[in-house]
Residue, then its C-alpha position, 0 to 999 in steps of 0.5 A: x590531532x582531530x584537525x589533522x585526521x580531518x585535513x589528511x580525510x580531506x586530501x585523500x578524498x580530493x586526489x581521489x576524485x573518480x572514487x569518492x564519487x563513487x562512494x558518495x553516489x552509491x552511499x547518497x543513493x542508499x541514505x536517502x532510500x533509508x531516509x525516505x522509507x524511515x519517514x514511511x515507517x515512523x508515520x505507519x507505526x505512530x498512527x493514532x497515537x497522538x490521542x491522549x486518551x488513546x491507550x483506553x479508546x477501543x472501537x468495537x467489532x462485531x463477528x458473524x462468522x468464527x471463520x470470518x474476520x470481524x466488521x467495525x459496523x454497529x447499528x445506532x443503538x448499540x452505543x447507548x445500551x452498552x453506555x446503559x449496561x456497563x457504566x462501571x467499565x465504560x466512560x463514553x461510548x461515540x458513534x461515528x458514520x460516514x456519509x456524504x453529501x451536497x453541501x450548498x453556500x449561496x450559488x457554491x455546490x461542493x460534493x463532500x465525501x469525507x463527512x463525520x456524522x458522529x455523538x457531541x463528545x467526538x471531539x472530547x474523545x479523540x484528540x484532533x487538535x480543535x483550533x476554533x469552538x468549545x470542546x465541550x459543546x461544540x457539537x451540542x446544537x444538531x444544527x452545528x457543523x465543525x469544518x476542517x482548516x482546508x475545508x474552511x478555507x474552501x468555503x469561505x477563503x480567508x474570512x473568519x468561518x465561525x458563525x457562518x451557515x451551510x445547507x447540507x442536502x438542501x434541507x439541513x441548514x449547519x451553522x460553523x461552531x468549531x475549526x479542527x486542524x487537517x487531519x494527520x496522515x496517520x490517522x486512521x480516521x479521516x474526515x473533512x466536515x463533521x456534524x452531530x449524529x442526532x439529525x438522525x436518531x430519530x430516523x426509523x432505519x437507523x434505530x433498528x438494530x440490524x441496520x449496521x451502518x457506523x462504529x462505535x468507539x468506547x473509552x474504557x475507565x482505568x483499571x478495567x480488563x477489556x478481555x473481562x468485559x467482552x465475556x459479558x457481551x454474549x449476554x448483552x447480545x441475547x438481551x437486545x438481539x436474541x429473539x431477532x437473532x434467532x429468527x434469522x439463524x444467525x449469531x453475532x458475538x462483540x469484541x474490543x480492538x484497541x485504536x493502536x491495532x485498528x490501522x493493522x487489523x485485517x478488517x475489510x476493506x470497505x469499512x471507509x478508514x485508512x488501513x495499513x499492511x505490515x507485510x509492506x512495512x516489512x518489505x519496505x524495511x527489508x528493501x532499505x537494509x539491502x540497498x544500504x547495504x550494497x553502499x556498504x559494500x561498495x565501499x569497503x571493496x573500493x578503499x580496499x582495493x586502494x589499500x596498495x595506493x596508501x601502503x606507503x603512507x601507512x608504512x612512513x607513518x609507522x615508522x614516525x611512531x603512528x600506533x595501529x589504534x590510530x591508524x584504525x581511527x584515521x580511516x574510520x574517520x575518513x569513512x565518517x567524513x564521506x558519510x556525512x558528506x552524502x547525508x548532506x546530499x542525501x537530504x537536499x535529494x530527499x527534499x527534490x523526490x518528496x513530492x513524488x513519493x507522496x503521490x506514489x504512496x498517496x498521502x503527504x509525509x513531510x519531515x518534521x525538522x523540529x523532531x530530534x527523530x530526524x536527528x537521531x536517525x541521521x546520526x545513527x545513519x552516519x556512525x553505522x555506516x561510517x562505521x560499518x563501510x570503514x572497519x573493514x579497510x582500516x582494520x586491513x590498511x592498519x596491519x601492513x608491516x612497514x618494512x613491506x610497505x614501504x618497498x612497495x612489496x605489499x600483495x593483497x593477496x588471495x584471500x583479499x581478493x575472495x574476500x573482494x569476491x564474496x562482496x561483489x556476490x553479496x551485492x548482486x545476489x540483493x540486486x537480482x533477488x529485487x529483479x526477480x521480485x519485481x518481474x513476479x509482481x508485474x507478471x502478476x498484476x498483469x495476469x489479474x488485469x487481463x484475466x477472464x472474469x466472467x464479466x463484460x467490464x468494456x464500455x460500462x459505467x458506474x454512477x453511485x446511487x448516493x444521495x436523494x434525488x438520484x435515489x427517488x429520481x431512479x426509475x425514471x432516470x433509467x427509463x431516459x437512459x434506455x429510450x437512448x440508440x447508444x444505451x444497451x443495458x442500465x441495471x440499478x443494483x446493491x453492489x458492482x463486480x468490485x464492489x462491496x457485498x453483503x454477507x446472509x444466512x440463508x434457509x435452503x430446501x434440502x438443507x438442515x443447517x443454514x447457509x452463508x453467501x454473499x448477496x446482490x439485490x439487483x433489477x432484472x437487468x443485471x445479468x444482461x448488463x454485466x454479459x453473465x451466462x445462465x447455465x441452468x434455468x432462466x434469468x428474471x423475466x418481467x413476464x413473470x409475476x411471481x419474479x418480483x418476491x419469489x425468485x433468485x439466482x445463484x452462481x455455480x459455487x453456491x450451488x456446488x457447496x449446496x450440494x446440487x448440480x446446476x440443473x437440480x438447483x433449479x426450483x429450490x426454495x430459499x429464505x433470507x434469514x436477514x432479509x424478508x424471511x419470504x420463499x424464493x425459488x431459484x430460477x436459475x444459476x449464472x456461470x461463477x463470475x469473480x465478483x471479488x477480488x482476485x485475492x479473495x476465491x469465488x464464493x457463493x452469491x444470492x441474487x434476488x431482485x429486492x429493493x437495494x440500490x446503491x449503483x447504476x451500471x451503464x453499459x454502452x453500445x459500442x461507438x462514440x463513448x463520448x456521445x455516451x457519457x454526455x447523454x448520460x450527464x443529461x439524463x443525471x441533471x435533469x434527475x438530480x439537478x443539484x448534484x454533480x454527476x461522478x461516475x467511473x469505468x467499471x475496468x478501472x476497478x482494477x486501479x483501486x482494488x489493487x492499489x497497494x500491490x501496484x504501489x509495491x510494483x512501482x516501488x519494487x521497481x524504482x528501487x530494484x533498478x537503484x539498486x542494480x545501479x549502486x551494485x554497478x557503480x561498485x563494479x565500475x569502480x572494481x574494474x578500472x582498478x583492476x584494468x590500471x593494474x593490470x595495464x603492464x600485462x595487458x600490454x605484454x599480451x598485446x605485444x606477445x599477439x593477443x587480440x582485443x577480443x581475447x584481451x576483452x574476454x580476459x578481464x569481463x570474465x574475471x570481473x563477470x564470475x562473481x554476477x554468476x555465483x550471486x545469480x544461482x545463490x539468488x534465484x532460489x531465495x527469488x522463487x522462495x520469495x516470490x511464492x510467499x507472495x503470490x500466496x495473498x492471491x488465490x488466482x495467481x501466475x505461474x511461476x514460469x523458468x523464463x522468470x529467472x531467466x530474464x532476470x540473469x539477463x538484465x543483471x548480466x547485460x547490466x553488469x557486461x555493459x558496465x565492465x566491458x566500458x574499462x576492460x575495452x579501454x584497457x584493452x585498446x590502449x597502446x602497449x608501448x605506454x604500458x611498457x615505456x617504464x619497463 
């Protein structure tokens, strides 16, 4: 029985060459969409979940703010204490800091930016898969280093790396005691070299207890509450903090995240781990359910649509005895059959876009063929939509009467026909809603790249202040820069437009409470390179003494939320709580300026000239910016010879701060437009059925005088009604959706009428193009073929 099920599956698919292809098109398409954003969804929601020890792991937050999100950053006391005062709840406690720096083998330099300083239990406490080196004391010695297997191979190609010696910054020789697999992609750590902490304990700025600068991660003994622990966090703060604390009218609580949520948490940006969005995931998710199911759709309408064709069969075999419950079996077999045919095609096309995928999201995925996952998933893949494409039709195939049948009397009638409709509607409406979505966010983007910021982004250069040399070399490094026709402005500073900026309270003259902003410690150049405008007051002046320790700027919002007009905010004292807790006098107030992201609004900034520095921005004179950058380079060597210069484009920020939203767009795109293309591959299949069936009338209505314009307009608009029922049901769930969107900015597009008109265009010029190709070759046939059999 099953062998003929298959052999009768086979030749229907054979005969009908033009429509299994169709069909296999449209379901490949949509397969391999699902497949590609099931390997997505699997890695974003299995992150970090190889650690063993994970479910008992949690990293540490500190709040400043109740209105503001927690940061990760701890300073280097806090783990030990926290070890000291709760050894009943908690098992270790290990820090973890980012750095960099240059690490030297012979006559090699290497830049490594991916560095782990962190305690010796790291690896006792996460499991990252050591291949080389003893867990337990791997990182005992200060002079150890464990490289990753990319890494090792880097330095040292193929050659046993165990027990060789490296220089990290010149001065800090690190001999190789462990190899560690690559880290995963879904890890929220990530790192290429890892070293032990204690080169720096002993360091003064990193005992001190408000210099935060790495996360704590603590693995909390079985059966304890993390909810119960962090109630006595307060206490721990008052012990170590409260008199530092109440100097600087500040107050921080501690809390527990468990490492399962970090990846999701809303945590900032610039805490250098690897973060995810489930609004993404979801958007992902939604996009793949909608193209698989306009593949469904196509589907179900086109065997439907064949459903006249083979109600003789359907009739002949009920007569020889077939029982309805085996007819259904037959055609659902038949649509199993064809899915199974486009799972194989879907994978050998998932394998050809895999490398574009990943440089699209950024990081490698790759299809774990020994995980029964896969499996499963394409199992489930091939029975729902075999299931779901084919029940429809072999529900409605299996109810003929065979008497009809058999005369050839069968009509599919209207309700068929709306039935047929309402799918098409479905398709299109998913297919313009994709549209308009991607036309919002490209208009978006669009607006955030060219938007007034307030600054002058052309022509500039930034160059991290991020080892040393650079840093000791500073000064001097400026001084060659400025002696140079082509250099108009350097200012060294904490933090660029973009960038990352600190959070302090602040005693205000005239205010009772303190007071919260951002803060910039920047040189006296700062507004004259960045193009800022004074609206009240002066800027920093070297003719002015007192300038160095006693004055600051702020922007507009500053002074707006304290109260003061611009010009009254000039000659008010302030006092940096975290800082220096000396007066300083506002000199003078810049115009707002959107130093942060458009997601975030304008917020308040402090800028004083204290001594911060972490970039170097370079803004050129207009001309040869080649010229520019190679006297800059010169001037780099000779400050910091033994490190390479690495430098960006002060309007390239855009492409990092809205990294993820231009991914959406791209993704939006492509997969918008494959949608619009199996929604089309259905309406092909639509309109050379209906113009085969109707070849008898067009004929008569050639031979009656019709022209091939009226024959023309005759079947696109019957074809074409249903495009413009989905596009009125899609445009208002577009717009519902689209603001959704627009809502993570807090400076966004307006949502213009020609939106949603351009998105009818394309679908409609889309869909014309599509029918018009059937409905013309209809119409210029010669009608005495049509009627020879007449």
């Amino acid at each position: 029985m099953l062998k003929n099920f298959l052999k009768v599956a086979w030749r229907n698919l054979y005969k009908n060459k033009s429509f299994s292809f169709i069909h296999i098109l449209g379901l490949t398409i949509g397969i391999t969409v699902c497949m590609m954003i099931f390997l997505y969804i699997t890695n974003e929601f299995s992150v970090d979940s190889f650690h063993q020890k994970g479910k008992n792991i949690y990293r540490v937050m500190r709040g400043y703010d109740a209105t503001k999100a927690r940061v990760p950053y701890l300073s280097g006391p806090y783990a030990p204490a926290l070890l000291n005062d709760y050894p009943n709840d908690i098992k270790k406690a290990v820090r973890v800091m980012p750095t960099q720096g240059l690490v030297t083998l012979g006559k090699n330099s290497f830049s490594e930016k991916h560095v782990y300083a962190v305690d010796p239990d790291f690896f006792e406490l996460f499991s990252f898969g050591l291949i080389k080196g003893n867990i337990n004391a791997v990182l005992r010695d200060p002079h150890s280093v464990v490289l990753t297997e990319t890494t090792a191979k880097k330095y040292f190609g193929n050659a046993d790396a165990i027990g060789k010696v490296i220089q990290m910054d010149k001065s800090l020789p690190l001999k190789v005691t462990g190899i560690v697999r690559d880290v995963p992609s879904n890890s929220h750590l990530n790192f290429d070299m890892v070293i032990p902490i204690t080169n720096y304990v002993n360091d003064e700025w990193f005992t001190r207890w408000r210099n935060n600068n790495g996360f704590v991660y603590v693995e909390l003994n079985n059966n304890v509450n993390p909810a119960q622990l962090e109630k006595q966090f307060p206490a721990f703060m008052d012990k170590y903090m409260g008199k530092e604390l109440a100097q600087m009218h500040a107050h921080f609580d501690l809390a527990l995240t468990p490492l399962k949520d970090i990846y999701f948490e809303e945590s900032s940006s610039f805490d250098q781990v690897k973060h995810g969005d489930k609004k993404v995931v979801y958007i992902f998710l939604s996009i793949a359910v909608l193209i698989l199911v306009i593949a469904c759709i196509n589907f179900m309408n086109l065997a439907t649509l064949r459903a006249v064709e083979r109600s003789k069969e359907v009739g002949l075999r009920k007569v020889l005895g077939a029982m309805r419950n085996s007819l259904i079996w037959q055609f659902i077999g038949e649509s199993v059959l064809l899915t199974l045919i486009a799972c194989v095609f879907a994978t050998a096309l998932l394998l050809l876009v895999m490398p574009w995928y990943n440089s699209l999201l950024g990081y490698s995925l790759s299809i774990s063929w020994s995980s029964p996952a896969i499996y499963l998933f394409l199992l489930s893949v091939i029975l729902f939509v075999g299931f779901l494409a084919g029940s429809y039709p072999a529900f409605f195939l299996s109810s003929f009467t065979p008497i009809q049948a058999l005369k050839g009397k069968l009509q599919l009638g209207k309700g068929g026909a709306f039935f047929r409709q309402a799918l098409v509607v479905v398709q299109f409406s998913i297919s313009v809603f994709l549209i308009i979505s991607t036309i919002v966010i490209k208009k978006q983007m669009s607006f955030v790249k060219n938007k007034d910021l307030g600054y002058s982004k052309a022509q500039t250069i930034i160059i991290p202040i991020d080892n040393g040399d650079i840093y000791n070399n500073r000064n001097s490094f400026k001084n060659e820069l400025m002696a140079h026709s082509n250099v108009e402005s350097v200012s060294m500073m904490s933090g660029e437009p973009g960038g990352y900026y600190d959070r302090h309270s602040f005693e205000v003259e005239g205010q009772h409470e303190t007071y919260n902003a951002r803060t910039e410690f920047a040189d006296f150049e700062y507004v004259k390179t960045l193009g800022l405008k004074i609206i009240a007051g002066r800027d920093f002046s070297s003719k002015f003494a007192t300038d160095t320790i006693g004055s600051a700027l702020i922007n507009e919002t500053a002074a707006r939320q304290l109260g003061f007009t611009p010009a009254q905010a000039v000659g008010k004292w302030i006092i940096d709580n975290m800082r220096d807790s000396s007066r300083r006098h506002i000199i003078g107030v810049v115009k707002d300026f959107n130093f942060l992201s458009l997601k975030e609004n304008m917020d308040a900034l402090v800028i004083t000239p204290a001594e911060d520095r972490r970039v170097a921005v370079i803004k050129l004179k207009p001309g040869n910016l080649t010229a520019g950058l190679n006297l800059i380079k010169q001037a780099y060597t000779k400050a910091a010879p033994a490190y390479p210069m690495e430098y960006t484009f002060l309007d390239q920020k855009f492409d990092t701060t809205y990294k993820a939203d231009l991914r959406q767009q791209t993704i939006l795109s492509v997969f918008s437009g494959l949608a619009i293309f199996i929604a089309c591959l259905g309406l092909f299949g639509l309109a050379s059925f209906t113009a085969a069936k109707r070849t008898k009338e067009i004929g008569v209505r050639k031979v009656l005088g019709s022209s091939v314009q009226n024959i023309l307009m005759l079947l696109s608009g019957d074809m074409l009604k249903p495009v413009l029922i989905a596009t009125v049901i899609a445009i208002p769930l577009g717009y519902y959706s689209a603001d959704k969107w627009l809502q993570n900015f807090a400076y966004r597009t307006p949502m213009h009428w020609w939106v949603f008109g351009l998105a009818a265009i394309i679908t409609f010029s889309i869909a014309i193009f599509t029918v018009s190709f059937q409905s013309l070759k209809a119409a210029l046939a010669n009608p005495v073929k049509s009627l020879r059999s007449e």
